[in-house]
N, C-alpha and C positions, 0 to 999 in steps of 0.2 A: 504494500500500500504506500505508494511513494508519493503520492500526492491526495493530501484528506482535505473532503469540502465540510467546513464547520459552519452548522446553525443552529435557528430554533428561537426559542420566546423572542420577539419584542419588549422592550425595556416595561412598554406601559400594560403589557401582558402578566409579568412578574412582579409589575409596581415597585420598577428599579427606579429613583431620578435620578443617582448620585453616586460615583464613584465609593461616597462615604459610608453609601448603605452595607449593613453586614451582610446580607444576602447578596449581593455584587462581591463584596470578601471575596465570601466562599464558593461564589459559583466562578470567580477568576484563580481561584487557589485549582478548584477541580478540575477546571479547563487548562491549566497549567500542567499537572499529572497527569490529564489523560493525553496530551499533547506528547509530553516525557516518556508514555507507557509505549505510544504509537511509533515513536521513533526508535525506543530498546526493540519492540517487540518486531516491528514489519519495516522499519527502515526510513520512514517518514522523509522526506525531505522536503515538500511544499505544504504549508497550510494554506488553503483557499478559502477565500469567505467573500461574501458581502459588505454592502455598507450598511446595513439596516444597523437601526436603535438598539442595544437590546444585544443576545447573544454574537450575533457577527460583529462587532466595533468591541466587543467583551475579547474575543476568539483571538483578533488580530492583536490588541494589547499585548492577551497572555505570551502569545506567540512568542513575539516580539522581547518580552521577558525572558524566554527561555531562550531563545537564540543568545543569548549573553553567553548562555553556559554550552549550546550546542549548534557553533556557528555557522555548520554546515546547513541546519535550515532557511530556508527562504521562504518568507509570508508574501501571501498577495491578497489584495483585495478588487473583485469583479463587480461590478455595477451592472445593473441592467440593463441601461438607458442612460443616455446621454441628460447632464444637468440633474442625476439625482439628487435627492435631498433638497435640491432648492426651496423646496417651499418651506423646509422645517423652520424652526425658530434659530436666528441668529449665531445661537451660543450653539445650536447642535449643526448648524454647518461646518463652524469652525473648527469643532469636534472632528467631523469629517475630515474635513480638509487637513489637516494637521496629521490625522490619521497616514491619509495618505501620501504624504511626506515623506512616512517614517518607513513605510512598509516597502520588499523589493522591486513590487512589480504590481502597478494598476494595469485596468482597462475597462473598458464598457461593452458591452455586447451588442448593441443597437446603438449607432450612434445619431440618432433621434431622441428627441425629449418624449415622453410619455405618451402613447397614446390606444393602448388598447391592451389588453390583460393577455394577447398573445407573446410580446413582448416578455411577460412575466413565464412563460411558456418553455419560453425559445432561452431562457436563460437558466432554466431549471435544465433544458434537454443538453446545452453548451454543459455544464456544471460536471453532469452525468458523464458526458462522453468527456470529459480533460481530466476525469480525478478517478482515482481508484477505490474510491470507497469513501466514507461518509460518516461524521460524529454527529447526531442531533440531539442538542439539549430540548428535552423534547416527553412529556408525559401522557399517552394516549387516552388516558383520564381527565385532564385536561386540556381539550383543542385549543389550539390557539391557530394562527395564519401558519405557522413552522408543517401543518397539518397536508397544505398542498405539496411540499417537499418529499412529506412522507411518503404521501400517495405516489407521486411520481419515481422517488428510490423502489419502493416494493412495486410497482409496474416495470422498472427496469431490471431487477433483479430475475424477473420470471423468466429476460432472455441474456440476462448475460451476469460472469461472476463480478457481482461489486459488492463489498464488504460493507453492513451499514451496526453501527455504535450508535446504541439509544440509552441516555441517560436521564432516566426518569425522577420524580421528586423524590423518593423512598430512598434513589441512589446518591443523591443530591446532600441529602438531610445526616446519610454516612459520611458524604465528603467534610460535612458542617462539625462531626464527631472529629475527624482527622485534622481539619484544621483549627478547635481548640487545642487539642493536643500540642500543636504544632506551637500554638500562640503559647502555651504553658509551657512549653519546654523551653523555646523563647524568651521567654519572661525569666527563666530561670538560672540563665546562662550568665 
């Protein structure tokens, strides 16, 4: 799996605003390990994601963290459509854009500004065909949008082998146990 596309909630899906939030913490600590685990275990070298609110702009961060320690990865972040994010607020453009700075490799899939939910389509099927499998923060008890991605991994899977990592809240709430510990021990040093 040398190249993993990461998604899932939206910020306002998980009732993130804030990098401050402990639940941003710990879902950047889990996305961090399991970024770590993907690289010891199958060789990882590209994390792909999004610019959405919310777990893909979380994904690219962590990424970006761990490449400190494992410089052979390369982050990128793919856009759907040209001028995304423009319409958000201010401070989460900036967000973006700053993002994109930092990461190895942008691009856009449509280079057209927004105009039809095929678009959103044609970026899911791009995703599928450039990466080799797939981490989605992502609870099927919970829907949220992350929900379309799903459907189209498990429709792609029927014909071809792509690897997909679903981390649900149950799994989430262990990483939430792992990273007290972590802050304890921490603390203790």
């Amino acid at each position: 799996m040398k190249r993993l596309w990461v998604t899932g909630y939206r910020s306002y899906e998980l009732q993130i605003f804030s990098d401050q939030d402990p639940k941003y913490q710990v879902i950047d600590y889990a996305i961090q390990k399991l970024i770590i685990q993907a690289i010891s275990d199958s060789g990882t070298e590209w994390v792909i994601t999004g610019g959405q609110l919310g777990i893909e702009q979380m994904a690219a961060k962590a990424a970006l963290t761990v490449k400190a320690d494992y410089p052979e990865l390369n982050v990128s972040i793919l856009l759907p459509f040209a001028h995304f994010g423009n319409q958000w607020k201010e401070e989460n453009q900036a967000k973006l854009a700053s993002l994109l700075t930092q990461v190895d490799f942008t691009g856009t899939i449509s280079n057209q500004d927004y105009q039809s939910p095929q678009q959103l389509r044609n970026y899911q099927d791009f995703m599928l065909r450039h990466t080799d499998g797939a981490l989605l923060i992502y609870d099927l008890e919970h829907e949220g949008k992350t929900q379309y991605e799903f459907d189209a991994i498990k429709k792609w899977q029927n014909s071809h082998d792509y690897d997909l990592r679903l981390v649900d809240f149950d799994e989430l709430q262990e990483f939430s146990y792992d990273y007290q510990e972590f802050l304890n021990n921490s603390s203790n040093l």
